[in-house]
N, C-alpha and C positions, 0 to 999 in steps of 0.2 A: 576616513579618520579626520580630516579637516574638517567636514561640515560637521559633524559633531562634536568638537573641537570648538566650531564657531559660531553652533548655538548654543553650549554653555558659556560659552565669553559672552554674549550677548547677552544671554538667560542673565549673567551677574551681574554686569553694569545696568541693565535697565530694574534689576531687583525682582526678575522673576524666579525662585527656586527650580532650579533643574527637575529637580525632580516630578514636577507637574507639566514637565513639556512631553507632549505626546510621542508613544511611542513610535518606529517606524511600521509598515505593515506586516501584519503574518505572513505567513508564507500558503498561501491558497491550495489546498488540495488537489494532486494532480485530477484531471478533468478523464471519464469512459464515455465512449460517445456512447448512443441509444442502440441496441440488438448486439453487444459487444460483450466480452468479458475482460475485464484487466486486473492485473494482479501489481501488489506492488512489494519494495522490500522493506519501506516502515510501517508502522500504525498510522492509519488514518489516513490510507490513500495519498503517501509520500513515494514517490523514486521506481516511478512506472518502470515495470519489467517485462510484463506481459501484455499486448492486446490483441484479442482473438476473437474471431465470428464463425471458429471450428464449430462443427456438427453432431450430432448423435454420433457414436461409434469412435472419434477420433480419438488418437492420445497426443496430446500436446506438450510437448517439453518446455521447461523453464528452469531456469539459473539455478542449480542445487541448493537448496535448503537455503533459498533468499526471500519468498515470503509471508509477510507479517499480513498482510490487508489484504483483500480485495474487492471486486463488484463486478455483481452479475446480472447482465443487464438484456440477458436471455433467456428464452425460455425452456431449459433443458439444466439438468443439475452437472456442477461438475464437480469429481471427485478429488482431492488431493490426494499424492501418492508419492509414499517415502518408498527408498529403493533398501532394504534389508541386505546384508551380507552371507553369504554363505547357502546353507538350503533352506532357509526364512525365505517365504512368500513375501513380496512386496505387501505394505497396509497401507489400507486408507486411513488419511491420521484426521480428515476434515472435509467436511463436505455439504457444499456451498449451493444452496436451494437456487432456483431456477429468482429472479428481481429479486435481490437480497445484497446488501454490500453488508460486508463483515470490515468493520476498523479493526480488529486486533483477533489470528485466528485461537490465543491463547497460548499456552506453554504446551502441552501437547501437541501441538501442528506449528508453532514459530520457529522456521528456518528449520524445517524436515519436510519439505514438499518438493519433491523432485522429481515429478511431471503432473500432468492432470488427464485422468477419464473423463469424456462427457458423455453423458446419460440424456 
């Protein structure tokens, strides 16, 4: 709060408008290394959840119905998968082609993914 504090004090005595001092940085996208899949729980590859280099056949769990993003950085598809109540079969709400990062899975699949098939 200070240093912002004391580049608009400075921005005013020297007659520069605040409003043209540059902003601070974004916030950079969390980073999926190469042959990996990560999932995360905002849009656009914020607030890594998941990183996995699971296999054909595995089912991999992740944090119920937390996420929005992810990237797949493998070559095998992986399925998203809500857990249904009662004698409702679990469904696939989304699914996440083999090099493909998805920013946002949509209202249909955001925060109902509560584990993953990989294919």
């Amino acid at each position: 709060m200070r240093r912002v504090l004391r580049t608009v004090t400075v921005a005013a005595v020297i007659g520069i408008p605040a409003l043209l001092l540059p902003a601070g940085p974004a916030a950079a996208a969390d980073t999926c290394a190469s042959d990996h899949f990560c999932a995360y729980q905002n849009a656009s590859y914020h607030g890594k959840i998941l990183d996995s280099r699971a296999v054909s056949g595995a089912r991999v769990d992740v944090a119920d119905n937390q996420v929005t993003s992810a990237r797949n950085i493998r070559n095998n598809r992986w399925d998203g998968i809500n857990i249904r109540s009662g004698p409702l079969p679990d469904q696939t709400v989304f699914r996440f082609a083999a090099q493909t990062s998805v920013a946002n899975v949509g209202p249909n699949a955001n925060d109902k993914i509560d584990y993953f098939d990989v294919h």
